[in-house]
gemmi code that builds the backbone of each chain (N, CA, C; Angstrom):
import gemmi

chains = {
    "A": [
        ("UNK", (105.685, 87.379, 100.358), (106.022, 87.063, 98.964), (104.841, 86.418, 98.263)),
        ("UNK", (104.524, 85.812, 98.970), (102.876, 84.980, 98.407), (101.703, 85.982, 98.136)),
        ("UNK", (101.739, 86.977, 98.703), (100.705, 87.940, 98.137), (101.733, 88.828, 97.262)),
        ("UNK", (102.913, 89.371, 97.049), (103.339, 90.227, 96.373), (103.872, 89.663, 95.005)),
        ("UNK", (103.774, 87.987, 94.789), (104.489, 87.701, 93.516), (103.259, 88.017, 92.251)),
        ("UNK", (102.425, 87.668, 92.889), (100.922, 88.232, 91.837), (100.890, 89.377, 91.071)),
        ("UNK", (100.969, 90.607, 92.131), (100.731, 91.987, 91.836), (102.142, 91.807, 90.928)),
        ("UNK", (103.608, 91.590, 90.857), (104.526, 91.898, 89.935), (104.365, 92.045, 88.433)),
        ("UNK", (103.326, 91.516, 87.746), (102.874, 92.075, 86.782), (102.456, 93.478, 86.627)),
        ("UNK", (101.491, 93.567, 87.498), (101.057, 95.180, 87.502), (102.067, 96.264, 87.079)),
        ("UNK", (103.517, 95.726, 87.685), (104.334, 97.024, 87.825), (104.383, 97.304, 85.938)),
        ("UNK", (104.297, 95.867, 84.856), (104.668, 96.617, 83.746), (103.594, 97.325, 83.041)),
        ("UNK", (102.449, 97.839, 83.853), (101.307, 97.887, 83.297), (101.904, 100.001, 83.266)),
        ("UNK", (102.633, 100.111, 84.564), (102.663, 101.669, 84.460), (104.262, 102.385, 83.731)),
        ("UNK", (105.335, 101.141, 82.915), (105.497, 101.991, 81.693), (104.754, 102.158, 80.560)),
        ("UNK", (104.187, 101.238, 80.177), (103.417, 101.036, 79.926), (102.206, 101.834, 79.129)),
        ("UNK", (101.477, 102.881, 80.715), (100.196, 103.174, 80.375), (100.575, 104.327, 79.689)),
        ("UNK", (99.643, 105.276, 78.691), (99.742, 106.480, 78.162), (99.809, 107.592, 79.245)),
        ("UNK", (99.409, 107.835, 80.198), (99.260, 108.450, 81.186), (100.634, 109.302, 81.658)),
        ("UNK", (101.242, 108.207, 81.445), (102.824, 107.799, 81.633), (103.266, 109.453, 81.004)),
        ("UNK", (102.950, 109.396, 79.586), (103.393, 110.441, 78.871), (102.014, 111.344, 78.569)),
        ("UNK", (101.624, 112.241, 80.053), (101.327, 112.931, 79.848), (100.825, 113.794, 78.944)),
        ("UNK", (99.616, 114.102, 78.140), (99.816, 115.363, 77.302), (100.239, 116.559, 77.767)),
        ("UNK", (100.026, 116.883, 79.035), (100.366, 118.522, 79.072), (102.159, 118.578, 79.825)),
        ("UNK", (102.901, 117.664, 79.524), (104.128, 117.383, 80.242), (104.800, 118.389, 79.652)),
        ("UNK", (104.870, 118.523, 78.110), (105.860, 119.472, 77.233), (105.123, 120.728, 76.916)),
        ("UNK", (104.363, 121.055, 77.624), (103.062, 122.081, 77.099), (103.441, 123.400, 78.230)),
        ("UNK", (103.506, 124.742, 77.786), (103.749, 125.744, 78.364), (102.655, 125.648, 80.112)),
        ("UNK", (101.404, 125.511, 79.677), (100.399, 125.487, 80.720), (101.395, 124.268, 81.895)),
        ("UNK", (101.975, 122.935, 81.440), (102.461, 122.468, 81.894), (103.606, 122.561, 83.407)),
        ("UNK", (104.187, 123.422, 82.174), (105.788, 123.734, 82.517), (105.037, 124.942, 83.722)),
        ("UNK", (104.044, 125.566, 83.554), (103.540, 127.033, 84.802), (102.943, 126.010, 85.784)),
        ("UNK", (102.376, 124.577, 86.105), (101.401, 124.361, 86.751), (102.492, 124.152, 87.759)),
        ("UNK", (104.100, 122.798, 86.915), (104.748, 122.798, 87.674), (105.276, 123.644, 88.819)),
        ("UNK", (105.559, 125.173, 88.161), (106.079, 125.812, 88.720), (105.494, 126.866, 89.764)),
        ("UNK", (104.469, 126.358, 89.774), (103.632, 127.407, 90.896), (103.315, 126.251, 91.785)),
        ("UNK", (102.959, 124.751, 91.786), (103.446, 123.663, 93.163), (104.770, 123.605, 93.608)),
        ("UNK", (105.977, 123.383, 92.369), (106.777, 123.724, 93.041), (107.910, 125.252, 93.369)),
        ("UNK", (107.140, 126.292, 93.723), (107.690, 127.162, 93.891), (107.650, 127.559, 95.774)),
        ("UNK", (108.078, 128.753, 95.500), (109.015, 128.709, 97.327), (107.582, 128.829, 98.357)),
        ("UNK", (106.209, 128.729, 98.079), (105.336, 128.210, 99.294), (105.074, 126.641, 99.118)),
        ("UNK", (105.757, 125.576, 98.381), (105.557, 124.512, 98.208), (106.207, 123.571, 99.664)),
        ("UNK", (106.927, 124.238, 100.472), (107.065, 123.314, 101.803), (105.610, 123.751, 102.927)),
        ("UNK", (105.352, 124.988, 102.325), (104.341, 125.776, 103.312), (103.197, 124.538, 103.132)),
        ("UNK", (102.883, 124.593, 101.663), (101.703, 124.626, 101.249), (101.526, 122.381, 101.803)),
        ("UNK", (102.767, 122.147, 101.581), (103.054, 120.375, 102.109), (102.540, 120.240, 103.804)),
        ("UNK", (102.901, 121.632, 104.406), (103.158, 121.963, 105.906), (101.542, 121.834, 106.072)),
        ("UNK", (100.668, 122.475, 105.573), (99.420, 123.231, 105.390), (98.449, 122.019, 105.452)),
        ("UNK", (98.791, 120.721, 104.580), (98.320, 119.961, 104.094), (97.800, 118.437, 104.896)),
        ("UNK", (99.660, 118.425, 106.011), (99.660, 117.620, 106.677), (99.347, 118.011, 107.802)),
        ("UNK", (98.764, 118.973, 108.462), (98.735, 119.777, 109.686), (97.697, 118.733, 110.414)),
        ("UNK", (96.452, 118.450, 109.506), (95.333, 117.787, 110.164), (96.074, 116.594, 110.210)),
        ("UNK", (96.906, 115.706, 110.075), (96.606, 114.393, 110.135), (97.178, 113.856, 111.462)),
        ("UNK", (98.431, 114.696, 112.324), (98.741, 114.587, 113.842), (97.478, 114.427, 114.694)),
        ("UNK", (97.031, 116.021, 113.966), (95.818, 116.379, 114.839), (94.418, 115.259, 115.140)),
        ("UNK", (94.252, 114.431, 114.064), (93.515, 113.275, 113.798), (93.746, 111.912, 114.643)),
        ("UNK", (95.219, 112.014, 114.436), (95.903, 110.793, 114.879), (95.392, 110.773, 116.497)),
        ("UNK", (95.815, 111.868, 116.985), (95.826, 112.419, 118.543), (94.424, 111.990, 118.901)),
        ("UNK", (93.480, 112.633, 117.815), (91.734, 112.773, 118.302), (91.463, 110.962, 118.441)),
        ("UNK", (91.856, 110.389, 117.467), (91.197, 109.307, 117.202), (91.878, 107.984, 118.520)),
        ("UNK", (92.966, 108.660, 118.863), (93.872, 107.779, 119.973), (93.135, 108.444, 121.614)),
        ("UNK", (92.843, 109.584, 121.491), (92.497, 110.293, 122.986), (90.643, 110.019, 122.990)),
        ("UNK", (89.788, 109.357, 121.780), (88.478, 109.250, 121.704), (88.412, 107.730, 121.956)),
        ("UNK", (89.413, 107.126, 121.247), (89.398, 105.786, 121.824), (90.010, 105.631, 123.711)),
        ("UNK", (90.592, 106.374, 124.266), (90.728, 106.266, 125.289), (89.899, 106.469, 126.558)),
        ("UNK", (89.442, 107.891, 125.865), (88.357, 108.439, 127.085), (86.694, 108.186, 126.855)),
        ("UNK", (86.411, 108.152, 125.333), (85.335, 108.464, 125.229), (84.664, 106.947, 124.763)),
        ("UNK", (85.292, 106.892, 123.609), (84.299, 105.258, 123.091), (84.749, 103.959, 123.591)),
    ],
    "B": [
        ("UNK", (82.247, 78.887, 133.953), (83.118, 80.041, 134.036), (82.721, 80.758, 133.262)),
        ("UNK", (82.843, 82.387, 133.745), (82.567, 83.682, 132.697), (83.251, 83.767, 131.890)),
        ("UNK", (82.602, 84.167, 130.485), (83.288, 84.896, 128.966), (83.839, 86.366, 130.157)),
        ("UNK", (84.803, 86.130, 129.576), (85.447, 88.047, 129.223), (85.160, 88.627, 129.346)),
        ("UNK", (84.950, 89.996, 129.394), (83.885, 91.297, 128.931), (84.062, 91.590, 127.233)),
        ("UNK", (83.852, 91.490, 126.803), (83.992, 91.911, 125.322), (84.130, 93.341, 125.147)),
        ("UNK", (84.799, 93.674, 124.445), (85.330, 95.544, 123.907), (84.991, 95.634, 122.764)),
        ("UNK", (84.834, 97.292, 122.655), (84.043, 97.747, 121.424), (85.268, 98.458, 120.562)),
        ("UNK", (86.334, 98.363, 121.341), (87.835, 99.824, 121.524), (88.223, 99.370, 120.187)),
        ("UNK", (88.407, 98.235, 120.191), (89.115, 98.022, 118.623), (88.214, 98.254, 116.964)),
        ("UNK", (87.019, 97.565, 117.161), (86.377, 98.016, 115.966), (86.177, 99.335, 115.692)),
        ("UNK", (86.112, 100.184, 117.388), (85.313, 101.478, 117.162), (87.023, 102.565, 116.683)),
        ("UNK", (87.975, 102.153, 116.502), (88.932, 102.476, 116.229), (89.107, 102.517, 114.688)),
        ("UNK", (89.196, 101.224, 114.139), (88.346, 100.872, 113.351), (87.446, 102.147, 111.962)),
        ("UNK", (86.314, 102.289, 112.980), (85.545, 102.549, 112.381), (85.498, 104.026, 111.949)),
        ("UNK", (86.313, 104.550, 113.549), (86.638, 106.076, 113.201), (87.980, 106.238, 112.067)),
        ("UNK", (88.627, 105.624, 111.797), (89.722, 105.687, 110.560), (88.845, 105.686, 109.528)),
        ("UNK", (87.731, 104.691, 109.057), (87.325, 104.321, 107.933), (86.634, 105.939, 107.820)),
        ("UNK", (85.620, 106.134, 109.189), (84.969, 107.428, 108.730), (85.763, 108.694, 108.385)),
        ("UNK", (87.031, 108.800, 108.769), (88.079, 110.055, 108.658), (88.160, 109.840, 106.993)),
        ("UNK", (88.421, 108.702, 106.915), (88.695, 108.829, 105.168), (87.648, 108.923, 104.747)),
        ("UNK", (86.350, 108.424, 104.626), (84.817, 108.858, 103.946), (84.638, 110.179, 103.755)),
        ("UNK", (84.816, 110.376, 105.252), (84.492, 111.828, 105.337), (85.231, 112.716, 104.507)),
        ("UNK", (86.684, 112.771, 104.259), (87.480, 113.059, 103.362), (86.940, 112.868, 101.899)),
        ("UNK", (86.835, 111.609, 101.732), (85.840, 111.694, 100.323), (84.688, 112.337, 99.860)),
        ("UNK", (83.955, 112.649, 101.105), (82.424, 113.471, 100.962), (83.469, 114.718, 100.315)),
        ("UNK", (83.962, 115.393, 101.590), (84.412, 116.994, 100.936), (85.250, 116.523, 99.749)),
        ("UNK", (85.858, 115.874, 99.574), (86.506, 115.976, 98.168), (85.982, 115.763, 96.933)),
        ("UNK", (85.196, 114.653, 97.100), (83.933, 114.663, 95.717), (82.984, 115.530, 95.644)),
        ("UNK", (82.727, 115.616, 96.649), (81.245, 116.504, 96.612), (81.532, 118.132, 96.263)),
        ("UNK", (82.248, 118.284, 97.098), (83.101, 120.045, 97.679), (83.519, 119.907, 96.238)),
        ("UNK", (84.996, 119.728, 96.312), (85.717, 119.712, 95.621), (85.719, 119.556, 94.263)),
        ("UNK", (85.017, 118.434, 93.502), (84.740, 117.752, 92.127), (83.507, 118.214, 91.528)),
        ("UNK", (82.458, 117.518, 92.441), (81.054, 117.904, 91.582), (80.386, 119.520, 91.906)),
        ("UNK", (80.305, 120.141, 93.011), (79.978, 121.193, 93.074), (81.192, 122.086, 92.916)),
        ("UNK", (82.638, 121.995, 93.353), (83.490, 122.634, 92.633), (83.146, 124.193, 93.355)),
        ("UNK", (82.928, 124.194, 94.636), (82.971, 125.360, 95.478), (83.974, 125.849, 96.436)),
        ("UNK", (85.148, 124.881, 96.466), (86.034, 125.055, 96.615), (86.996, 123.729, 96.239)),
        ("UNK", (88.464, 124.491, 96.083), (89.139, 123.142, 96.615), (90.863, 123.449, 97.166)),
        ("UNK", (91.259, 122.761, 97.420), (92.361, 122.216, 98.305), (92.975, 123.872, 98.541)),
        ("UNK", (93.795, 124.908, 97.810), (94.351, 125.762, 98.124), (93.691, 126.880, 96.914)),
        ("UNK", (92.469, 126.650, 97.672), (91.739, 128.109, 96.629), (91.688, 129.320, 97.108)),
        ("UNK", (91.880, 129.417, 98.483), (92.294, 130.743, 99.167), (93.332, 131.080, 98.855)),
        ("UNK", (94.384, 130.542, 98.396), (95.762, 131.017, 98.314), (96.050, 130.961, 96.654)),
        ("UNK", (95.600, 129.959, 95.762), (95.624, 130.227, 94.521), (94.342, 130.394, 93.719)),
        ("UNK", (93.697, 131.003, 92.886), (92.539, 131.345, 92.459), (92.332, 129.953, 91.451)),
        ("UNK", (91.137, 129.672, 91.593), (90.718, 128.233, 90.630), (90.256, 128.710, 89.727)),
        ("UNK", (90.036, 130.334, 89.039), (89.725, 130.933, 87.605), (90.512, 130.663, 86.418)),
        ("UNK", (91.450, 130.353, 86.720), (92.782, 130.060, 85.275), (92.718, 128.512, 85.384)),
        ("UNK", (93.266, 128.164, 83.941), (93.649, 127.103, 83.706), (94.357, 126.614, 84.263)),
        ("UNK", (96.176, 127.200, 84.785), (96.984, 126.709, 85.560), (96.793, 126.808, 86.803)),
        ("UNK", (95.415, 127.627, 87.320), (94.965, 127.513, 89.382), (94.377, 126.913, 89.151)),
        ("UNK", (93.420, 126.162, 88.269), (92.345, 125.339, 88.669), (93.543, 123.913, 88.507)),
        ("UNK", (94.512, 123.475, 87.675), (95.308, 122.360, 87.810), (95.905, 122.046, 88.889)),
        ("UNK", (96.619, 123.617, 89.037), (97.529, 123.306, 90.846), (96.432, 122.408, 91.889)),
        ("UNK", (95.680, 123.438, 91.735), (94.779, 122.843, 92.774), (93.782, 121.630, 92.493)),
        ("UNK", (94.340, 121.198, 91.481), (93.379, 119.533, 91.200), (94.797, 118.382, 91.736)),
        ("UNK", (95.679, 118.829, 91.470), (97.320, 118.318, 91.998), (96.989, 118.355, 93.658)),
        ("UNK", (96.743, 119.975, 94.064), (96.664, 119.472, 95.444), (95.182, 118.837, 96.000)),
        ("UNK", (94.457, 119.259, 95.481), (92.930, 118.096, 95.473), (93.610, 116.425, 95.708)),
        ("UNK", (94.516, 115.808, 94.478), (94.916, 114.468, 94.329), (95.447, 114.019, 95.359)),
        ("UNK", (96.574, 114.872, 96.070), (97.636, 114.695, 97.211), (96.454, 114.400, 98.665)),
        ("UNK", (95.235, 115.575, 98.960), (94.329, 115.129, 99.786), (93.699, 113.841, 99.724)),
        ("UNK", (93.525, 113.843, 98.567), (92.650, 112.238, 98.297), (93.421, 111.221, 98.750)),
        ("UNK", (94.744, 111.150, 98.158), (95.980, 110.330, 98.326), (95.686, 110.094, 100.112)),
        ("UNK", (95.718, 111.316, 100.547), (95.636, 111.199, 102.445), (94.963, 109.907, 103.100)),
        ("UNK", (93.406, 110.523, 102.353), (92.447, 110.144, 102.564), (91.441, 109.141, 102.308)),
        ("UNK", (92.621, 108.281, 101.429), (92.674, 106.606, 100.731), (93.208, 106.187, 101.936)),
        ("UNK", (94.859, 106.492, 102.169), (95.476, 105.687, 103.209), (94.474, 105.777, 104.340)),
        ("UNK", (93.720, 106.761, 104.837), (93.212, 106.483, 106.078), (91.997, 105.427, 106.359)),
        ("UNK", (91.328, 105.566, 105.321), (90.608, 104.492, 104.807), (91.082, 103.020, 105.003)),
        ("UNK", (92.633, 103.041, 104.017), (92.882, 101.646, 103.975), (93.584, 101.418, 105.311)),
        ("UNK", (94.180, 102.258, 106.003), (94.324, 101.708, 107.632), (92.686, 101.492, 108.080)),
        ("UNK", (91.638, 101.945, 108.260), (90.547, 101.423, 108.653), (90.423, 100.269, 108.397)),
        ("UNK", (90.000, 100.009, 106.997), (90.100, 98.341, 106.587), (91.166, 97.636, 107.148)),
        ("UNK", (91.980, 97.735, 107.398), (93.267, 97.021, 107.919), (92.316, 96.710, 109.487)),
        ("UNK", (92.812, 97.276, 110.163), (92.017, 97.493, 111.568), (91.207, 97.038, 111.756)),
        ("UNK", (90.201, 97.036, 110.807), (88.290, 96.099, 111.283), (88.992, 95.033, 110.880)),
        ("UNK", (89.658, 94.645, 109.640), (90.441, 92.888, 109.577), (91.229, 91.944, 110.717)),
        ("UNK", (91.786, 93.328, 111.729), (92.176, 92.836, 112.816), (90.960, 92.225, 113.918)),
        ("UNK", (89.957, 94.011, 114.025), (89.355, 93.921, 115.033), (88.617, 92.132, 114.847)),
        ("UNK", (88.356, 92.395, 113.719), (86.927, 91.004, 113.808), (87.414, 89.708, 113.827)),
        ("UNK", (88.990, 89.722, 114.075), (89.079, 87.937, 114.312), (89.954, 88.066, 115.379)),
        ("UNK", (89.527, 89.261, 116.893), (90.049, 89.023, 117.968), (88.769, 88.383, 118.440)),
        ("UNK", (88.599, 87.699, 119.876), (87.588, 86.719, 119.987), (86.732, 87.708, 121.439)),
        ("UNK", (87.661, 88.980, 121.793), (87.244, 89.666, 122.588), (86.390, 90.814, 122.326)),
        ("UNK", (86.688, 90.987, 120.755), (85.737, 92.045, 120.125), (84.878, 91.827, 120.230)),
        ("UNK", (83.435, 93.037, 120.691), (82.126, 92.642, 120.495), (81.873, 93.282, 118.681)),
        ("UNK", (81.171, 92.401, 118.027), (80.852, 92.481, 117.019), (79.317, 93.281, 116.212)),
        ("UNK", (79.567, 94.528, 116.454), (78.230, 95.120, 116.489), (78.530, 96.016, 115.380)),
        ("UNK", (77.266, 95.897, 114.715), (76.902, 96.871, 113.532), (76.707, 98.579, 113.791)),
        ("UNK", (75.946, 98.518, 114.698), (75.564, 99.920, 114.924), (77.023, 100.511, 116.028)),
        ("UNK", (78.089, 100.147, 116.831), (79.147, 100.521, 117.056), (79.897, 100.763, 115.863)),
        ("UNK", (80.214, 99.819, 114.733), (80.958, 99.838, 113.591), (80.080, 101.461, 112.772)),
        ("UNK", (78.807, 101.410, 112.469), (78.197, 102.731, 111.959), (78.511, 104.011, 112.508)),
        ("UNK", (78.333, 103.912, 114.340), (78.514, 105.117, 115.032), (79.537, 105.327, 114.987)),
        ("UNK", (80.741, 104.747, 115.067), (82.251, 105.322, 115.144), (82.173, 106.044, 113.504)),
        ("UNK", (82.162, 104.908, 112.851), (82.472, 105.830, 111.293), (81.896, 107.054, 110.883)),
        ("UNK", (80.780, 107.204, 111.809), (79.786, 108.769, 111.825), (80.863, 109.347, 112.846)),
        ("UNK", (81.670, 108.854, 113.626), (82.223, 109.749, 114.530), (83.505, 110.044, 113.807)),
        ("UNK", (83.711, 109.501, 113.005), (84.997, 109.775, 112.148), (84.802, 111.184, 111.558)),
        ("UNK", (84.133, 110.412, 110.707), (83.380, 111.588, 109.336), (83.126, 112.831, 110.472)),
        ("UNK", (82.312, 112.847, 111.536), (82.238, 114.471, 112.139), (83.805, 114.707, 112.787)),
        ("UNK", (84.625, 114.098, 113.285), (85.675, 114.606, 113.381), (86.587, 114.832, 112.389)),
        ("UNK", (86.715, 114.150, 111.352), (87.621, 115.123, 109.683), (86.610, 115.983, 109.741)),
        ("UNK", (85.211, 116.224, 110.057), (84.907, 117.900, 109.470), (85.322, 118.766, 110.815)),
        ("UNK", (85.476, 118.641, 111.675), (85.577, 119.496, 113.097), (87.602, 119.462, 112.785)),
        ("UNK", (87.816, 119.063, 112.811), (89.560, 118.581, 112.582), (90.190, 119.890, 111.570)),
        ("UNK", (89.665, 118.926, 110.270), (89.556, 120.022, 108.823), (89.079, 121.354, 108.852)),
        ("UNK", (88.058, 121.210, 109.231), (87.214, 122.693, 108.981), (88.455, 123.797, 109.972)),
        ("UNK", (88.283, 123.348, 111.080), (88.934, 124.402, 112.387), (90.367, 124.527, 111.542)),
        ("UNK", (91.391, 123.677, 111.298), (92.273, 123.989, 110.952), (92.707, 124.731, 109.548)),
        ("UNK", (91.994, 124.022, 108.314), (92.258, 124.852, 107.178), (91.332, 126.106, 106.796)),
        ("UNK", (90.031, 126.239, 107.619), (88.896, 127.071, 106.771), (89.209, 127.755, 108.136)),
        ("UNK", (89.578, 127.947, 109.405), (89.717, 128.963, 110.396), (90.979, 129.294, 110.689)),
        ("UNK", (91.841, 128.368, 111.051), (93.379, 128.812, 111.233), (94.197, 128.825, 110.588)),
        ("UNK", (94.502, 128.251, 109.362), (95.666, 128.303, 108.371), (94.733, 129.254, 106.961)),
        ("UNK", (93.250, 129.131, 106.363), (92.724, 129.768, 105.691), (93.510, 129.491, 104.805)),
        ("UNK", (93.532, 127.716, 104.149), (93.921, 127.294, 103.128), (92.591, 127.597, 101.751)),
        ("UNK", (91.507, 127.298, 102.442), (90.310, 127.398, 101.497), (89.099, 127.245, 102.369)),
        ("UNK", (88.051, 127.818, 102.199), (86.738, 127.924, 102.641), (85.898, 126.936, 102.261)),
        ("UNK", (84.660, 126.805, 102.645), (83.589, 125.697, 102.021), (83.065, 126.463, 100.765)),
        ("UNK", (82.634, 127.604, 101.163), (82.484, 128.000, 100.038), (82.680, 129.524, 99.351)),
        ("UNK", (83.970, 129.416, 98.609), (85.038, 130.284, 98.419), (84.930, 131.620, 97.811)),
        ("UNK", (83.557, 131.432, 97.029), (83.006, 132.888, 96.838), (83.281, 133.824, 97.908)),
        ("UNK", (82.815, 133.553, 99.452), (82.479, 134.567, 100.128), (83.488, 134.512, 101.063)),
        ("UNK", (84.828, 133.243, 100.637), (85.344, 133.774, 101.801), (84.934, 132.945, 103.072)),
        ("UNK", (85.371, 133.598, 103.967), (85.095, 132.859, 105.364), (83.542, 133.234, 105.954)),
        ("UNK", (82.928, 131.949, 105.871), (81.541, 132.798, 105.763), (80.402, 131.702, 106.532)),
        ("UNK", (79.475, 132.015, 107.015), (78.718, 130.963, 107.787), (78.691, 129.835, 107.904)),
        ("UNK", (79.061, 129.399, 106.264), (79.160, 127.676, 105.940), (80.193, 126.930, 106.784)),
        ("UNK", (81.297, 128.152, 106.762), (82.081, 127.590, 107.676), (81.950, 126.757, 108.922)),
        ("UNK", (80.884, 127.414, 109.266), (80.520, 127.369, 111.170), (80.028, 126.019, 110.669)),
        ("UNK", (78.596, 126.050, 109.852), (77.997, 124.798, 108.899), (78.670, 123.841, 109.475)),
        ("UNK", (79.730, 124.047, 108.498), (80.561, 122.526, 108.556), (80.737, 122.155, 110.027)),
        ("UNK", (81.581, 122.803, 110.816), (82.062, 122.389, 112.073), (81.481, 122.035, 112.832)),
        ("UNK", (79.733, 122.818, 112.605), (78.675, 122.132, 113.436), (78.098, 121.057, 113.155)),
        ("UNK", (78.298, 120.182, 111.821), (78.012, 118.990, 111.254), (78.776, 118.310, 111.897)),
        ("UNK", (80.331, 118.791, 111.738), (81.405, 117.468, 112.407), (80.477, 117.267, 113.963)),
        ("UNK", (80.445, 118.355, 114.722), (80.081, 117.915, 116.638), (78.525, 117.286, 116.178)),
        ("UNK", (77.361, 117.439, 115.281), (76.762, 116.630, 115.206), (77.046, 115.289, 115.148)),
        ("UNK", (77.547, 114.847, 114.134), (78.356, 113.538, 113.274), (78.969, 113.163, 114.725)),
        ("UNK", (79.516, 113.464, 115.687), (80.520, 112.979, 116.301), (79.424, 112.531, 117.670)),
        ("UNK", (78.604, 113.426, 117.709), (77.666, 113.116, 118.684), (76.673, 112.105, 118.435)),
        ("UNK", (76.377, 112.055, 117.109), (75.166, 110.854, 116.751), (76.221, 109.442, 116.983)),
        ("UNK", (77.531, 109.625, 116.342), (78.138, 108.258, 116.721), (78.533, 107.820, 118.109)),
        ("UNK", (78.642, 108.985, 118.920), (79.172, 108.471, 120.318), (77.894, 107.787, 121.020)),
        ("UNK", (76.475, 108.617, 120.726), (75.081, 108.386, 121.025), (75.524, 106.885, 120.777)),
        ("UNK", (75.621, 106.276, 119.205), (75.060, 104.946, 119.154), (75.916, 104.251, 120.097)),
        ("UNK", (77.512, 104.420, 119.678), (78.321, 103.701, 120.797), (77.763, 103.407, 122.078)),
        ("UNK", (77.465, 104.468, 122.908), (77.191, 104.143, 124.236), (76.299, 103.511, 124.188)),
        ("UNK", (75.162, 103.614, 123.401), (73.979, 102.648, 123.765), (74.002, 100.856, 123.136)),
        ("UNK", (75.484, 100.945, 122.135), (75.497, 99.210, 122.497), (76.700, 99.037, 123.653)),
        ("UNK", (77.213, 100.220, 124.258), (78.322, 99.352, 125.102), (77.279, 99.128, 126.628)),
        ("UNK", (76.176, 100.096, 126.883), (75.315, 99.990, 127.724), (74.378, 99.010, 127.666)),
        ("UNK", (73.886, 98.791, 126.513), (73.127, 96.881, 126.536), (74.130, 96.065, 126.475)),
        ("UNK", (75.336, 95.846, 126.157), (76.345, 94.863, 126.337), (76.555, 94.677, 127.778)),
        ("UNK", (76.686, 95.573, 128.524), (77.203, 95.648, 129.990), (76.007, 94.913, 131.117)),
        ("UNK", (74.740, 95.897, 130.140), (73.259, 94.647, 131.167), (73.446, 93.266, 131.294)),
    ],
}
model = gemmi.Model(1)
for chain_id, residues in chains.items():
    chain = gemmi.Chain(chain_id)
    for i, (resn, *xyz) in enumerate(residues, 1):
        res = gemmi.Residue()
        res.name, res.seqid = resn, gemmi.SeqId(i, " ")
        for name, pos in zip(("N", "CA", "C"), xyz):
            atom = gemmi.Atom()
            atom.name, atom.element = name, gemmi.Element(name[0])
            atom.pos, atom.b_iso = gemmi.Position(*pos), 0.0
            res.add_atom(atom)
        chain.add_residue(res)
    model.add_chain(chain)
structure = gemmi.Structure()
structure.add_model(model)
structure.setup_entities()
């Protein structure tokens, strides 16, 4: 709590920011960017994404064991 | 009475997280942002249109996103390593692991998205193409210059 009562300001900084409201949110280009992340290779493409980071986990646990 | 033996296991743990995320940052700024020769799913969506070059700055963000956290577990980790009293405290172990990082996200990365899944290439003009190899042979460099330094402070530590 002693480090997190500080940062509680921050949180009103992100209704807040303009960012918030997007320009291209209501914008046709928008509405297509959505829909091609989330369309039906979007678990693939999540699958695709996280593949290396097991693989990392493993390297960096089996390099600390055997090697360094 | 004898000190301990002192260990390198925790910083060099450490150091390979911090380098996994650097290394992540090299290809993502460099690759990705400023030269803009590939990025995140350019094999699968074309970065010529307005709405492929966004998707793929979305999935560019989500990598970065990765590749912050791994970072900030590094920092976490050296905050541990350096106020155990068994850690040996060495610069050039802390350098070599993070070089061993950085060549393993490119040996890791490269093999899996630019050879087996063929999410995107290094450099996407051509496809799957020498650079490829490039890269992967940077990571076993990178991984070899850091194991090099490692051993040679865990071998003067041990004299």
């Amino acid at each position: 709590m002693k480090i997190a009562a500080p940062l509680i300001p921050l949180a009103l900084v992100f209704p807040a920011a303009p960012a918030w409201a997007c320009t291209l949110c209501h914008s046709r280009t928008a509405e297509e960017v959505r829909a091609a992340i989330f369309g039906a290779d979007f678990l693939g493409n999540v699958a695709a994404l996280a593949l290396p980071v097991p693989v990392l986990v493993a390297a960096v646990l089996a390099a600390r064991k055997y090697l360094l | 009475m004898s000190q301990p033996a002192k260990t390198t296991g925790p910083l060099t743990t450490a150091g390979m997280a911090i380098g996994i995320g650097m290394g992540g940052f090299v290809d993502g700024i460099v690759f990705h942002q400023i030269l803009q020769i590939h990025n995140m799913l350019s094999a699968r969506i074309a970065t010529d249109t307005l709405v492929g070059a966004k998707v793929n700055m979305v999935w560019d963000g989500i990598f970065h996103a990765a590749v912050w956290m791994a970072t900030a577990i590094g920092i976490t980790l050296l905050w541990k390593a350096i106020k155990r009293p068994d850690v040996l405290l060495s610069g050039t172990a802390l350098f070599g692991s993070i070089l061993f990082g950085f060549g393993l996200f490119n040996l890791v990365e490269g093999l899996i998205d630019h050879h087996v899944l063929n999410i995107h290439h290094v450099y996407e003009r051509l496809g799957q193409s020498v650079w490829d190899y490039v890269f992967l042979a940077s990571g076993v460099a990178l991984m070899l210059t850091g194991w090099l330094m490692i051993r040679d402070v865990r071998s003067r530590s041990a004299a």
